[in-house]
C-alpha positions in Angstrom: 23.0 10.1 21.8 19.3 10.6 20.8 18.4 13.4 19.4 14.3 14.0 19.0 13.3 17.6 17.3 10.0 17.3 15.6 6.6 18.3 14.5 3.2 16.7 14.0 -0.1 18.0 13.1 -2.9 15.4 15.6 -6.5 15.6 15.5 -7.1 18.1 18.9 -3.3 20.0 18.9 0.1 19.8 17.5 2.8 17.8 18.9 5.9 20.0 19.3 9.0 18.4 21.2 12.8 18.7 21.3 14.8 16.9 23.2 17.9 14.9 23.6 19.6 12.4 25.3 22.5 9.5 26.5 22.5 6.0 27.5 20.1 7.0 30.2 16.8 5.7 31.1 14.0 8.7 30.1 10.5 9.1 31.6 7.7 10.7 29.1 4.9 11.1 31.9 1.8 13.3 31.0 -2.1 12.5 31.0 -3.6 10.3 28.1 -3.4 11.9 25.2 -0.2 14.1 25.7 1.6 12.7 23.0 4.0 10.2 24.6 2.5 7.5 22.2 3.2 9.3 19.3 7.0 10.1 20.3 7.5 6.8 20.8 5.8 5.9 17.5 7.7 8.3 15.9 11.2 7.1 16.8 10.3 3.5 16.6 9.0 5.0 12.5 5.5 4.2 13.2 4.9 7.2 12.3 6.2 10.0 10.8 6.8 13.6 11.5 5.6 16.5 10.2 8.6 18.1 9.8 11.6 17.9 12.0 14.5 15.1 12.3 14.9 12.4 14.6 18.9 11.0 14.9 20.7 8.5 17.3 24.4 8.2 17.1 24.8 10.2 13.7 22.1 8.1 11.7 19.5 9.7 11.0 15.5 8.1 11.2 14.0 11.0 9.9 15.5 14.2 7.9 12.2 16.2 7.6 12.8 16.2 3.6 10.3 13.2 3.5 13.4 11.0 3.8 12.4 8.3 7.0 15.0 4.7 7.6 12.4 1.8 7.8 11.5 0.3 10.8 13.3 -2.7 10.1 16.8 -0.7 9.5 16.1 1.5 12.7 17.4 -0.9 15.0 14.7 -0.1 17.7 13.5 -2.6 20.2 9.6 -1.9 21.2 7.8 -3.2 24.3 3.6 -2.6 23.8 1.6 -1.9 26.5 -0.3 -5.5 25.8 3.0 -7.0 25.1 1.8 -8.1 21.1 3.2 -11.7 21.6 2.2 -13.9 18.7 -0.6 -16.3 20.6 0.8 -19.6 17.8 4.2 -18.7 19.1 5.8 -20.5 22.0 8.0 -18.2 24.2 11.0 -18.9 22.5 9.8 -18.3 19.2 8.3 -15.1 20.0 11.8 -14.2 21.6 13.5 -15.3 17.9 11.4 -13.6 16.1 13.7 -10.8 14.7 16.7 -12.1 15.8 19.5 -11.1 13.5 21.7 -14.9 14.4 18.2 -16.7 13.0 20.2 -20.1 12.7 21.8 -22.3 15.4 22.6 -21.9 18.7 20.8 -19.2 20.7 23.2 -16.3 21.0 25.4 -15.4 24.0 22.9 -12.4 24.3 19.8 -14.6 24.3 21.0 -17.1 27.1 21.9 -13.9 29.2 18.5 -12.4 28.5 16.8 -15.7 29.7 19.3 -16.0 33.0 18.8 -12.2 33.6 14.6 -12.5 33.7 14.5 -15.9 35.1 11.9 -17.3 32.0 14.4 -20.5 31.0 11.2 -22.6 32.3 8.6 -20.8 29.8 10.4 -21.2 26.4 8.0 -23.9 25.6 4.8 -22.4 26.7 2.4 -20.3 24.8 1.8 -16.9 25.8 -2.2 -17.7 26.8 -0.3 -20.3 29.4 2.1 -17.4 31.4 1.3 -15.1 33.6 1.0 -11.3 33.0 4.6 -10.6 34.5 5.7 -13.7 32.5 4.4 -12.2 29.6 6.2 -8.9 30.3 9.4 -10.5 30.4 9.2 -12.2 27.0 8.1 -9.4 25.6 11.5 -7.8 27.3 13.7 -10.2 26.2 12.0 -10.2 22.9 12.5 -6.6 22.0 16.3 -6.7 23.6 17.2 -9.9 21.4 17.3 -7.9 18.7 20.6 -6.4 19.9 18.7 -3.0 19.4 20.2 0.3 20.0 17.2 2.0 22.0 14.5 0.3 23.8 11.2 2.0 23.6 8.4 1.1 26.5 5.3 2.2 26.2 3.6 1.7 30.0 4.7 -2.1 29.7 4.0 -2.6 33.6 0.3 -0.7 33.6 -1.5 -4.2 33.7 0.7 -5.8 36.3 -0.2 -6.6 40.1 1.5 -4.0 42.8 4.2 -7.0 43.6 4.6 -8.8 40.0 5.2 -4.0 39.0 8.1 -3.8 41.3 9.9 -7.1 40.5 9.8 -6.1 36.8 10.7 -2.4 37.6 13.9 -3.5 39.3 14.5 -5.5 36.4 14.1 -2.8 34.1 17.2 -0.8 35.9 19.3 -4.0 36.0 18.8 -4.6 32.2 19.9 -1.1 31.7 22.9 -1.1 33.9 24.1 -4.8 31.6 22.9 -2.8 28.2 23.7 0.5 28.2 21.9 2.1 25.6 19.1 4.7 25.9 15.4 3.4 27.5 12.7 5.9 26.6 9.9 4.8 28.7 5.9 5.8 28.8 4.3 5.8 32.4 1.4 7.2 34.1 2.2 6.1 37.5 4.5 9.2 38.9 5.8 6.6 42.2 7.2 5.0 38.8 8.4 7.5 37.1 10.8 9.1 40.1 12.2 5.7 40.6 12.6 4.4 37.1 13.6 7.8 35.5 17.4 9.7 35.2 15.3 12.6 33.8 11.6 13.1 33.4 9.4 15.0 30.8 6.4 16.4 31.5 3.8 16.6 28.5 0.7 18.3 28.2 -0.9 18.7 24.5 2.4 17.5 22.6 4.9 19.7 24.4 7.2 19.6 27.2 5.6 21.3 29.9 8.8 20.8 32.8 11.8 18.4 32.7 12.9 17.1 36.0 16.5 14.7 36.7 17.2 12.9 39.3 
């Protein structure tokens, strides 16, 4: 379980939240600068609270003492909004990059990843020579081949065509049903939201204005 209960001073409000949650996908959905960025930011140790704590399965990122786990020992996979592939990287470097099995044989969990999202024919292409859904999903497998133990999302399907949106939506719930861990992700698009989400939070000026489940 995820367990989010923090504080941070920004430059128009402060962001207030408390929240928890399973191995369930959860929807932060709120105008541009709600906050959803920063709670993401947060978890991910971006940044860093305030005051507060921040804890998922008994470790703790943040203690509110000043005492915050590095990025690196967080175990959190990201996906950016532009995807932040590494333009010198093929594909399948910028999938490795991370990777705790760094020598050898891709990993059992790769090879599923690349199955799973259909990108076997793109490992040696550079991300300027794949599509924007391509790009999506090697930036997906990318933050899951980490092995991580949340996935954070920040509106990783904003930029995509109508079509190329669901197609990646529905792989979104499949990778979570084959994963099981918690999926926090950031979305302005409400169709998205209701169909993506097992609970919703609403944020207006960094707090939680209504929760909603499905």
């Amino acid at each position: 379980m995820l367990e989010v209960n923090i504080k941070k001073q920004l430059a128009h409000y402060d962001l207030e939240v408390n929240f928890s949650m399973g191995d369930e996908i959860l929807v932060l959905f709120g105008p541009s600068g709600s906050g959803k960025t920063t709670i993401l930011h947060t978890i991910a140790g971006l940044t860093q609270p305030d005051e507060g704590f921040i804890k998922l399965r008994d470790k703790p990122f943040f203690t509110g003492q000043g005492s915050s786990v590095s990025v690196q020992d967080r175990n959190v996979g990201v996906v950016f909004q532009d995807y932040a592939l590494f333009p010198h990287k093929t594909v399948e470097q910028n999938i490795r990059y991370g990777m705790k099995r760094k020598t050898g044989e891709r990993s059992i969990v790769v090879e599923q990843l690349l199955q799973v999202l259909g990108i076997q024919q793109l490992l040696s292409k550079y991300p300027h020579q794949i599509s924007g859904g391509e790009k999506q999903r090697t930036a997906l497998a990318r933050a899951l081949a980490v092995e991580p133990s949340i996935l954070l999302l920040d509106e990783p399907l904003s930029a995509l065509d109508k079509q190329t949106r669901i197609e990646c939506q529905n792989e979104l719930l499949r990778l979570h049903v084959i994963w099981k861990i918690p999926f926090i992700i950031v979305t302005h698009d409400m169709e998205e939201a209701e169909k993506l989400g097992d609970r919703i939070l609403f944020l207006e000026q960094g707090k939680i204005i209504e929760e909603r489940t499905k």
